[in-house]
C-alpha positions in Angstrom: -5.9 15.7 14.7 -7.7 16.3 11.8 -8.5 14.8 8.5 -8.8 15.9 5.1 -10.1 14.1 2.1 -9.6 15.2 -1.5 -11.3 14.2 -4.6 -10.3 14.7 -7.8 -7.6 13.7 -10.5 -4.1 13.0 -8.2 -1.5 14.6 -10.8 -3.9 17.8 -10.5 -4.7 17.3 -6.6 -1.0 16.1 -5.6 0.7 19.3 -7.3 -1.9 21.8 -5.5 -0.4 20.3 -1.4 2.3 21.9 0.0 6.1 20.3 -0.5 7.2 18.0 2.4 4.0 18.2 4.2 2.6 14.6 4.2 4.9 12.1 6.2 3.2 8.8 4.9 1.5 7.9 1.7 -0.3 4.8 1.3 -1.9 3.7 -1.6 -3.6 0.7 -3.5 -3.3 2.2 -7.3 -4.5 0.6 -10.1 -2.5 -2.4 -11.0 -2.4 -2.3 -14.5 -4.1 -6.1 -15.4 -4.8 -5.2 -18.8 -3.3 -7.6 -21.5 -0.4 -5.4 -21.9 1.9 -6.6 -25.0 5.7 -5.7 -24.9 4.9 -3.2 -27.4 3.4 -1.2 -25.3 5.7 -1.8 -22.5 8.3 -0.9 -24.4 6.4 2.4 -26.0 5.5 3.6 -22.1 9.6 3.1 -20.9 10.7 5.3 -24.0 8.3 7.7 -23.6 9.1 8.3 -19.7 12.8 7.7 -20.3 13.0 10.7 -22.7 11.1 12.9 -20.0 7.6 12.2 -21.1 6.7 11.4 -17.4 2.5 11.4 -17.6 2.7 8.9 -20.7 -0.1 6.2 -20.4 -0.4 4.2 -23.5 -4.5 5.2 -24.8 -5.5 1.7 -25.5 -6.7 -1.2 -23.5 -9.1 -2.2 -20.4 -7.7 -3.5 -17.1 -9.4 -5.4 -14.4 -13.1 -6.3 -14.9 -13.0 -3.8 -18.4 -12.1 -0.8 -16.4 -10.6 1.6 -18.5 -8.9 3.4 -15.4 -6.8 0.0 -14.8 -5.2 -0.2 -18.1 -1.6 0.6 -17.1 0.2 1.2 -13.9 0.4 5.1 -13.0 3.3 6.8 -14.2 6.6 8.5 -13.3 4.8 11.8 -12.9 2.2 10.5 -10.1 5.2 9.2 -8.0 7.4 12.5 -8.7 4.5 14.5 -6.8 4.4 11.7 -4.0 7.9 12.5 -3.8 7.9 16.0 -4.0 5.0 16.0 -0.6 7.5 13.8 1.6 9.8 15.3 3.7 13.1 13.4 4.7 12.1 10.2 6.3 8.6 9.8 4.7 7.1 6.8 3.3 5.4 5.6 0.3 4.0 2.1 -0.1 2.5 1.4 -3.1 0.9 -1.8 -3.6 1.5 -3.5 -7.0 -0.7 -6.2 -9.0 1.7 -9.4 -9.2 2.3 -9.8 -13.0 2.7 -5.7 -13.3 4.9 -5.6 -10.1 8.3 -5.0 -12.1 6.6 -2.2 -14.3 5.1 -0.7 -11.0 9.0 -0.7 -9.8 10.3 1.2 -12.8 7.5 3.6 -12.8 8.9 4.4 -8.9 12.6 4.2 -9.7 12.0 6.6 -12.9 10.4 9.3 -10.3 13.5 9.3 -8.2 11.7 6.8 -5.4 14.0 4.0 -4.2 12.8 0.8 -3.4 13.4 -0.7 -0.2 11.4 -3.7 0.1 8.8 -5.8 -1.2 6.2 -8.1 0.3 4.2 -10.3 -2.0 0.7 -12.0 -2.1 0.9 -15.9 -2.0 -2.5 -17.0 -3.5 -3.5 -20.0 -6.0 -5.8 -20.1 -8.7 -5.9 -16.4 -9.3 -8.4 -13.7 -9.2 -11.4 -15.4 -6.8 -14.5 -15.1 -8.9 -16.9 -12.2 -6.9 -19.4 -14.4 -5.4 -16.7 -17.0 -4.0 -15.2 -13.4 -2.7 -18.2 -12.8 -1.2 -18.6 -16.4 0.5 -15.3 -15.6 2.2 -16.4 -12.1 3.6 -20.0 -13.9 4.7 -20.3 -14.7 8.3 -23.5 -16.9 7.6 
């Protein structure tokens, strides 16, 4: 068996592999946990409803100001998952819980169909880092 690991951009990266030869994809994208107004919801559906599948809206910061998190990905990244599974692959995606339903359309819009869902059960939100890190500690 033998592993490969590529880095780079995924919609450029994704499109260069060879249709129907991964069998699983697994993936922790960003989540999208940016203050996203309808607006912009509502701008990012049109544009991938009318075929405009790599539309990200420009503005806004996601998790911890990252600029990378400011939406979920797009139709286009999941039509390229798509396109690398063959018949009886598997994608699972996970999905921030407040984005979740936006995550879902993205997927549904590329052709994916959603089979199941498993969600986080947490309180009190995001942990802050260094209670994160008590957690992890095994001092």
């Amino acid at each position: 068996m033998s592993v490969r690991v590529i880095h780079g951009d995924s919609l450029t990266e994704l499109a260069r592999l060879e249709p129907g030869s991964v069998h699983a994809v697994v993936c922790d994208p960003p989540y999208g946990l940016a203050d996203i107004p309808a607006r912009k919801v509502t701008e990012a559906v049109a544009a991938w409803v009318s075929g405009d599948t790599e539309f990200v809206p420009a503005q806004g910061r996601g998790f911890r100001a990252a600029r990378w998190d400011r939406f979920v990905p797009p139709p286009a990244l999941w039509e390229r998952c798509a396109r690398l599974l063959p018949p009886g692959g598997h994608l699972l995606v996970f999905a921030g819980a407040r984005t979740q339903d936006l995550m879902g359309l993205s997927l549904r819009l590329a052709g994916l169909e959603l089979r199941d869902a498993i969600g986080w059960a947490y309180g009190g939100g995001m942990l802050r880092e260094r209670a994160n890190q008590n957690l992890l500690s095994l001092d």
